[in-house]
C-alpha positions as CSV (number, residue, x, y, z in Angstrom):
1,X,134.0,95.9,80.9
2,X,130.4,94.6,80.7
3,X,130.5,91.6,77.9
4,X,127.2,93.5,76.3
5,X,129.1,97.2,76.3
6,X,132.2,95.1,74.6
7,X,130.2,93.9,71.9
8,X,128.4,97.2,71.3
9,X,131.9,98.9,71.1
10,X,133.0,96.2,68.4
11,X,130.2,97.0,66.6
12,X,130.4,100.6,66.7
13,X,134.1,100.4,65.6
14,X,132.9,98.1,62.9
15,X,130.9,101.6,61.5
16,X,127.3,99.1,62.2
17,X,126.1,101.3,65.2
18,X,126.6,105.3,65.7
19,X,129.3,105.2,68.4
20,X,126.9,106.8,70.5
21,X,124.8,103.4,71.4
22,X,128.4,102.1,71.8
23,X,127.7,102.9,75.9
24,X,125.5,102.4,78.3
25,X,123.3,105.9,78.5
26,X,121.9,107.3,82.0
27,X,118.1,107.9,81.9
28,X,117.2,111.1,80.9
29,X,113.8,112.3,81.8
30,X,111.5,114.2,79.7
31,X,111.5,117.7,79.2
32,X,110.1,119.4,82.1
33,X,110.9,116.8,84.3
34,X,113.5,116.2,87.0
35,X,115.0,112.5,87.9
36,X,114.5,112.0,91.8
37,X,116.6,108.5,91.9
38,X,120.0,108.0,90.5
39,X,120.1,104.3,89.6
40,X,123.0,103.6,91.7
41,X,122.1,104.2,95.3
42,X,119.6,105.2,97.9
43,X,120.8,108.8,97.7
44,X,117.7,110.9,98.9
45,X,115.3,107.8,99.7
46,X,115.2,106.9,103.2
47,X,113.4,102.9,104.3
48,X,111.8,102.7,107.1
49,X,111.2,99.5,109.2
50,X,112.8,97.1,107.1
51,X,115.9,98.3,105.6
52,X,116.6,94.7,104.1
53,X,113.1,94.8,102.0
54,X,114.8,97.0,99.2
55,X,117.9,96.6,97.0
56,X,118.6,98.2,94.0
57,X,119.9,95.9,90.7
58,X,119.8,97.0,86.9
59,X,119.4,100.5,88.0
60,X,115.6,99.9,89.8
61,X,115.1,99.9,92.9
62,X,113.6,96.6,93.9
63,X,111.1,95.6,96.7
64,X,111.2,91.9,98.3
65,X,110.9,91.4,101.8
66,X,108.8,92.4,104.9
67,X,106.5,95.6,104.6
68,X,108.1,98.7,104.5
69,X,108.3,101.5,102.8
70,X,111.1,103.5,100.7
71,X,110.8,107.7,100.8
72,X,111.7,110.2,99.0
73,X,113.8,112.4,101.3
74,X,116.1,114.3,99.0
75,X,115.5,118.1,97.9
76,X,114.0,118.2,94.6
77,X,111.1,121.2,95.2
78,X,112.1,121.0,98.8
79,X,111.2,117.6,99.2
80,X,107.1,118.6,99.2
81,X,104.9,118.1,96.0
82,X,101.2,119.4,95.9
83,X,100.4,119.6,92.2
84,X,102.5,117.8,90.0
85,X,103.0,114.6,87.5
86,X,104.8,112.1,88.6
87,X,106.6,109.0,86.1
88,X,107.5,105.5,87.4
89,X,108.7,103.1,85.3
90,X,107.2,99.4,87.2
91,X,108.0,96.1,86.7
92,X,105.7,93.5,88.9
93,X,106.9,89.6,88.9
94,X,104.0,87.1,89.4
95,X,101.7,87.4,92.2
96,X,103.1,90.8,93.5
97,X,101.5,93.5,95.3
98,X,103.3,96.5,95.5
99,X,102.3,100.6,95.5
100,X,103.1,104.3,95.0
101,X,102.4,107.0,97.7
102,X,102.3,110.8,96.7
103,X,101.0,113.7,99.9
104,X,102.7,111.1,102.1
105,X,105.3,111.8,104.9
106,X,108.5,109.0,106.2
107,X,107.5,107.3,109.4
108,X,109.2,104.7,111.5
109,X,106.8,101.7,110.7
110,X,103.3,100.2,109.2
111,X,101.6,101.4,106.2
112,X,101.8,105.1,105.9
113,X,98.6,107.2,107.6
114,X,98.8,110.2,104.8
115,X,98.4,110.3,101.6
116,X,97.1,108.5,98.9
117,X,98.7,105.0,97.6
118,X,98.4,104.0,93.6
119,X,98.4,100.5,93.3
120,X,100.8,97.7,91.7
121,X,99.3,94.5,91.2
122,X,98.6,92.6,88.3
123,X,98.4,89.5,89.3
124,X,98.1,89.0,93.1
125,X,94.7,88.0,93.2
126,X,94.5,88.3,97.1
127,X,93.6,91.5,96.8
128,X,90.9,92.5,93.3
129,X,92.2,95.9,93.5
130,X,94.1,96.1,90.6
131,X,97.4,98.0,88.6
132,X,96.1,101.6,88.8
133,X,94.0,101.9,91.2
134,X,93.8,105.4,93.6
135,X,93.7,102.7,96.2
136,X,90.3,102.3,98.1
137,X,89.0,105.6,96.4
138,X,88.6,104.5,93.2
139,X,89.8,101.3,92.2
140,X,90.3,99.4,88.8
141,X,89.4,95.4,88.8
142,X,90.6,94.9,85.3
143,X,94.7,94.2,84.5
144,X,96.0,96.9,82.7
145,X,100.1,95.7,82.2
146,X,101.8,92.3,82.8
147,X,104.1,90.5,84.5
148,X,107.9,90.6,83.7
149,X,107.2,93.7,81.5
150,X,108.2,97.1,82.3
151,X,105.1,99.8,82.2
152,X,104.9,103.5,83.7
153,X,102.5,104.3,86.2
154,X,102.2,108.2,85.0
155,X,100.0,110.2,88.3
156,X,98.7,113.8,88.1
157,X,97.7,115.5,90.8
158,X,96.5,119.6,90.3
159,X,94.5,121.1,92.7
160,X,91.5,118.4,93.6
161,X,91.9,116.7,90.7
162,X,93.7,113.3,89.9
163,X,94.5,111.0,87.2
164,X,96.5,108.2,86.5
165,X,97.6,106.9,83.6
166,X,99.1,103.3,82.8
167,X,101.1,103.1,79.5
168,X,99.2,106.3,78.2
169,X,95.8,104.3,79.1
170,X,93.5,106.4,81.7
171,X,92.6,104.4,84.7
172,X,91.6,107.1,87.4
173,X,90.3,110.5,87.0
174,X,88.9,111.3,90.2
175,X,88.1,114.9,92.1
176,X,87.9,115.1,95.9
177,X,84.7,116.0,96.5
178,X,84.1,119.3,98.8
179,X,84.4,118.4,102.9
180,X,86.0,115.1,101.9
181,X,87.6,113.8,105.2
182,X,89.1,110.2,103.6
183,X,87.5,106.7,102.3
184,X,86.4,105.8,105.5
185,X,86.7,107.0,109.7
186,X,90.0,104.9,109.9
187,X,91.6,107.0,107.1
188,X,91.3,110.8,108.0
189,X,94.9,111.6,106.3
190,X,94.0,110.4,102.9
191,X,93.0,114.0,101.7
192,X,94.7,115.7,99.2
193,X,97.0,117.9,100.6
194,X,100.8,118.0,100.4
195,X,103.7,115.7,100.9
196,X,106.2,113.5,99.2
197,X,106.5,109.9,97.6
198,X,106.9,106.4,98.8
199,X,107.5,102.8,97.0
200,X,106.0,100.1,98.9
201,X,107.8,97.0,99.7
202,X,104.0,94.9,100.9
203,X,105.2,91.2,101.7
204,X,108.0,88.7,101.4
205,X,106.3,86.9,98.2
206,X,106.1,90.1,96.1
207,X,108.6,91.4,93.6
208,X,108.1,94.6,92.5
209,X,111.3,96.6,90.6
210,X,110.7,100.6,90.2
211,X,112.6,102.8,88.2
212,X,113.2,106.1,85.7
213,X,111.4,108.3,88.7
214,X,111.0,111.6,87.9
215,X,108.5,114.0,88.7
216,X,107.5,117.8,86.8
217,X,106.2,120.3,89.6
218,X,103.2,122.0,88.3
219,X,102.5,125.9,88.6
């Protein structure tokens, strides 16, 4: 028995706490939403060229090590989300660069060709693109979370529209213009489109922990 679930029970018994907190409680997403990672394993997520870049611990999913990328291959709306809102809770240590993917698709190796990446970084400073950012579309320089503390990249996507939000504060509201064909010629799969979702593991110096994923399919 964990030493901090003992102590809760002792408590509880002691008529301090309702018996309830006593245990540790699975996540449970908000209404409307469905969890699409089970704390424990890599059930539905698939890595690609690196298998050793991703662990779990604490119930997060945690990404140190070579590039490579971590998918979600399971079968939650058939595995393929077009308009939706995604939640991930993110925790960055310092000077980590780290990402989430939505429209993408699981491929052997490099940085995914499709979709769109969301940026985690708030403090690598290799890179000005910051915490945020709909990742060379339209990108946030300020820091809008910290290190060490646990914040939830929140991603809607309907239609041509998206927005993200960090900790309820708006940081992209973006619509893909008509005939858009990417950022630049190097890019043509970053359109919106349809696909599923990707954690990015980007270098052996960055930290990044990801949990709490769940995602609500929109109509």
């Amino acid at each position: 028995m964990k030493r901090t679930t003992f102590i809760a029970l002792t408590f509880a018994l002691a008529g301090l706490v309702p018996a309830a907190l006593a245990a540790d409680k699975p996540f449970k997403p908000e209404k409307g939403f469905k969890s699409l990672f089970n704390g424990k394993d890599f059930t539905d997520w698939s890595v690609n060229e690196s298998k050793e870049t991703f662990s779990i611990k604490d119930g997060a999913i945690v990404a140190k090590g070579p590039r490579s990328h971590c998918f979600y291959v399971g079968k939650v709306n058939g595995g393929m989300f077009k308009d939706f809102e995604l939640k991930v809770d993110v925790m960055t240590e310092k000077s980590s660069n780290g990402g989430i993917y939505f429209h993408t698709a699981f491929q052997e190796q490099s940085w995914p060709d499709k979709g769109f990446e969301v940026q985690v970084n708030n403090s690598y400073d290799r890179d000005p693109r910051r915490t945020g950012s709909l990742y060379m579309v339209q990108d946030n320089k300020e820091i809008p979370a910290q290190d060490f503390k646990w914040f939830t990249e929140h991603i809607i996507v309907k239609g041509n529209h998206v927005q993200v939000f960090v900790d309820g504060k708006k940081i992209v509201d973006w619509t893909q213009p008509e005939g858009y064909t990417g950022p630049n010629k190097n890019s043509p799969g970053r359109v919106l489109s349809s696909g599923t979702f990707a954690l990015q593991g980007h270098d052996p110096g960055s930290t990044v922990h990801y949990k709490n994923i769940r995602v609500k399919v929109l109509k």
